[in-house]
C-alpha positions as CSV (number, residue, x, y, z in Angstrom):
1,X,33.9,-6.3,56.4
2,X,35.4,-8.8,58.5
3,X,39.0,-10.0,58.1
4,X,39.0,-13.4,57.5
5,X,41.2,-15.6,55.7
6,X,39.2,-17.0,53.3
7,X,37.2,-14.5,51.0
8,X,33.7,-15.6,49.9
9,X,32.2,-13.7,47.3
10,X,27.9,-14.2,46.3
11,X,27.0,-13.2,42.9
12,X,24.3,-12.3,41.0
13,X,21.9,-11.1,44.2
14,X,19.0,-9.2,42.7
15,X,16.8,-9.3,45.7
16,X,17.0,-7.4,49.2
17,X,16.2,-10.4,51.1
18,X,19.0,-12.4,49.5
19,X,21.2,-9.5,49.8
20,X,20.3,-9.6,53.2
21,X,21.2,-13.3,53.9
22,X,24.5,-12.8,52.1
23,X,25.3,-9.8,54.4
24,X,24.2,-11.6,57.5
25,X,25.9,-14.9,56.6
26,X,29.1,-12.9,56.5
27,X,29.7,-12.7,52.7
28,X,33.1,-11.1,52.1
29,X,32.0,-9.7,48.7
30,X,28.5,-9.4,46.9
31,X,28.3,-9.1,43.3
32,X,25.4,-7.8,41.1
33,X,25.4,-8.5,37.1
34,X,24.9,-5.7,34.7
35,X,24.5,-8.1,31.7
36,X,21.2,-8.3,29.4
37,X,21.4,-11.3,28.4
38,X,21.9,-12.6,32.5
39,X,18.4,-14.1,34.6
40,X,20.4,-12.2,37.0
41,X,20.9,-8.7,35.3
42,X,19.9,-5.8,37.3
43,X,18.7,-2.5,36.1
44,X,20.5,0.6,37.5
45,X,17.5,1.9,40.3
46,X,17.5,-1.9,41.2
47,X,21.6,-1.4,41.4
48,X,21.3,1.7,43.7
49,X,18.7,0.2,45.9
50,X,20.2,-2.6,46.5
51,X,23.5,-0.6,47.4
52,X,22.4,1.2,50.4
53,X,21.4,-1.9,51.7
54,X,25.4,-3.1,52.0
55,X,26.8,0.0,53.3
56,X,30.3,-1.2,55.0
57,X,29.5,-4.9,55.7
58,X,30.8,-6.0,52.4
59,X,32.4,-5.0,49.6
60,X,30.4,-4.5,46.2
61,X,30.9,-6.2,43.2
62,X,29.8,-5.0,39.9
63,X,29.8,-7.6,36.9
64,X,30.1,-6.6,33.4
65,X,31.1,-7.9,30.0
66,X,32.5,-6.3,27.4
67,X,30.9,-3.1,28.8
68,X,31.7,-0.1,26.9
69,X,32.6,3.2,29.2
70,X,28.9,4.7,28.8
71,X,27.8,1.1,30.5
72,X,30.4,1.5,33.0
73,X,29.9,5.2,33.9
74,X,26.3,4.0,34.7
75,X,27.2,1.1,36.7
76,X,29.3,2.8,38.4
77,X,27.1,5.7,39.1
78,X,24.1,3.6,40.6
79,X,26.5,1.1,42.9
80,X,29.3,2.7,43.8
81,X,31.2,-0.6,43.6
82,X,34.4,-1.1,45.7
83,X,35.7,-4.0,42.3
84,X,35.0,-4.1,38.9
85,X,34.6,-7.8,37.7
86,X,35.7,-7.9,34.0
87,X,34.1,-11.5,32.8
88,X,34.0,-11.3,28.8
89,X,36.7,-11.1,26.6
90,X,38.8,-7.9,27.6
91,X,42.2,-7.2,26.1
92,X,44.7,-6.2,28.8
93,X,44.8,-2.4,27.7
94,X,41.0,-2.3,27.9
95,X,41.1,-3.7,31.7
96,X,44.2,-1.2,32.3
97,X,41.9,1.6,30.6
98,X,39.0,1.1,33.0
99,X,41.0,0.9,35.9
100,X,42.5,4.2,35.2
101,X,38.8,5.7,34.1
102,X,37.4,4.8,37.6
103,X,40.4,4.7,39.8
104,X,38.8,1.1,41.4
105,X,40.6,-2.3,41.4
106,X,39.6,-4.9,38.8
107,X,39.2,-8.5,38.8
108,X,39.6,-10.1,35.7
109,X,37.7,-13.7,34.5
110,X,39.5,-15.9,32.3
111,X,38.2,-19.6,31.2
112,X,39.4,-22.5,32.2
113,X,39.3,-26.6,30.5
114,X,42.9,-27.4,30.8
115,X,46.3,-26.4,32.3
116,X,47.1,-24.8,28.7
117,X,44.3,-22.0,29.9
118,X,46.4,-20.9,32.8
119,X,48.7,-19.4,30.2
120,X,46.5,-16.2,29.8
121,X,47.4,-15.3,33.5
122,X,50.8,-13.5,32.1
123,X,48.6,-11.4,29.8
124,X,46.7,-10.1,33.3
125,X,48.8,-10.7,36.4
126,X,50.2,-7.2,36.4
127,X,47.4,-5.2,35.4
128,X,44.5,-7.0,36.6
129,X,44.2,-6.4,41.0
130,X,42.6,-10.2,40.9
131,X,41.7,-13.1,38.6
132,X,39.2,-15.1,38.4
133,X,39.4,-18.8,37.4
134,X,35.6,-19.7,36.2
135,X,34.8,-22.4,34.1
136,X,34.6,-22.0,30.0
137,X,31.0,-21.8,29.2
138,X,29.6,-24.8,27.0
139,X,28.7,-24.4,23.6
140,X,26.3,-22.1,22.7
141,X,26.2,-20.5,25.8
142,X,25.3,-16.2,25.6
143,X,26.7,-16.6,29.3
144,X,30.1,-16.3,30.0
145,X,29.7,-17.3,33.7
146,X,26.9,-18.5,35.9
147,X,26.7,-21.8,33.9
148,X,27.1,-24.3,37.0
149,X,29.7,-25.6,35.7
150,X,33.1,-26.8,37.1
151,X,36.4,-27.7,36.0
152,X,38.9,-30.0,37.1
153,X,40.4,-28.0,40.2
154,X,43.8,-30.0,40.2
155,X,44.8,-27.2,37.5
156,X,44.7,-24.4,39.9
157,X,48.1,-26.1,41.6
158,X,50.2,-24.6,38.9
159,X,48.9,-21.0,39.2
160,X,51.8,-18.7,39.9
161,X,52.9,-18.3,43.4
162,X,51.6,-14.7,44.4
163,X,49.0,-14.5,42.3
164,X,45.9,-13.3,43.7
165,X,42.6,-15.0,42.7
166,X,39.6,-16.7,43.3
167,X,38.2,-20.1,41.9
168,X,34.3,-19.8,40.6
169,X,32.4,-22.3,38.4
170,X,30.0,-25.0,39.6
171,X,30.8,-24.9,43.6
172,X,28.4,-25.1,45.8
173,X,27.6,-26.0,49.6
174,X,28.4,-30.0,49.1
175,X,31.3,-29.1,47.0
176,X,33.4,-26.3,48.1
177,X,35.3,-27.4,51.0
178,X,36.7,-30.3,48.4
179,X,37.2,-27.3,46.1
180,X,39.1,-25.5,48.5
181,X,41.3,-28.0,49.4
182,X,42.1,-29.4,46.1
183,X,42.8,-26.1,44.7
184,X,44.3,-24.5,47.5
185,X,41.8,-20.9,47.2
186,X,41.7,-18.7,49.6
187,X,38.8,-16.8,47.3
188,X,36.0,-18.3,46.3
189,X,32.6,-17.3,44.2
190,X,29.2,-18.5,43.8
191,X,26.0,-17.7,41.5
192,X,24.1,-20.2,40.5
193,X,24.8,-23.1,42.9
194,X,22.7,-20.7,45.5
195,X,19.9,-20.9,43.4
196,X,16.8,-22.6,43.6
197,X,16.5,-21.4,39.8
198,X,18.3,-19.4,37.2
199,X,18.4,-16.0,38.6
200,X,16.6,-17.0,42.0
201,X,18.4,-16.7,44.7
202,X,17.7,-18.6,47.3
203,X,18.8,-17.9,51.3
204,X,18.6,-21.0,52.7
205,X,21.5,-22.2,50.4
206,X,23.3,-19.0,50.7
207,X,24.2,-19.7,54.4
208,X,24.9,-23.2,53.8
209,X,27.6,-22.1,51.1
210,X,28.8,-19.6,53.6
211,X,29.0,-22.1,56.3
212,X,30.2,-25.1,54.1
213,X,33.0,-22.6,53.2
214,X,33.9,-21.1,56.7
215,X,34.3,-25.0,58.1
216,X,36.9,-25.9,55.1
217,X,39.1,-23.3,56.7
């Protein structure tokens, strides 16, 4: 993986051609989803395929929610995933419990609507490697992430100095250099503002994220 000082991060890849345009774009990080209730949900061959594909040219991203340890032994056995992404509703010892289990950094997703939301951070910050600022899913949603939807990025001024983390929710490639330098990210992650549909990848967009990102910097 390149050094670079902004990290980008494509989620949800299901296919080895979009995998492949990620990796060739110079994605940072590529996540896959291990959540039923996803478009983007991958079964574990799908998982291990798709793994040999990235080899060293990124690091791999496995997103679960609420997984119990039989889900994660699986995930973990078909990817071989360099971060765990925690995005449901994970108490602190459970995220320090599955760090210890695996011995692999995690990244945990909290919510965001207002400032008050930042508040959770002192629940994580020392436990968690990473957080992830992603927007609250509206009403209704079975998603917790991957909505499209963003929040007001002003917030992200008042996250603790030294924190480590990365702004998801609603970016995309006309949006994320404002993103960037409203927030201030050095990290950021996209699903479904690559997509040409819910679950579908799409390439084209992929590299324009990548790019649009890369020029912000």
């Amino acid at each position: 993986m390149a050094s670079r000082d902004l990290i980008i991060k494509i989620c949800g890849l299901s296919t080895p051609a979009t995998l492949d345009a990620a990796l060739d774009a110079g994605a940072d990080m590529v996540g896959f989803v291990f959540f039923a209730p996803s478009p983007r949900n991958l079964t574990f061959g799908q998982a291990r395929d798709l793994a040999g594909r990235v080899e060293d040219r990124a690091l791999k991203v496995a997103l679960s929610v609420d997984a119990d340890d039989q889900m994660l032994d699986g995930i973990v056995a078909a990817l071989a995933p360099d971060l765990l992404q925690l995005h449901g509703k994970e108490p602190p010892e459970r995220v320090s419990a599955i760090r210890q289990r695996y011995g692999l950094p995690t990244m945990k997703a909290i919510g965001v609507s207002t400032a008050d939301d930042l508040a959770t951070v002192a629940r994580y910050d020392r436990i968690a490697d990473r957080i992830l600022f992603d927007a609250k899913p509206p009403k209704g949603s079975v998603l917790p992430g991957g909505n499209g939807q963003a929040f007001d990025w002003t917030i992200l001024r008042e996250v603790p100095p030294g924190l480590d983390w990365m702004l998801s929710g609603g970016l995309d490639a006309g949006n994320v250099a404002e993103a960037i330098r409203i927030s201030g990210a050095m990290a950021v992650d996209v699903s479904s503002g690559v997509e040409s549909a819910p679950g579908v990848k799409d390439s084209g967009r992929i590299r324009q994220f990548i790019a649009a990102a890369r020029a912000a910097r």
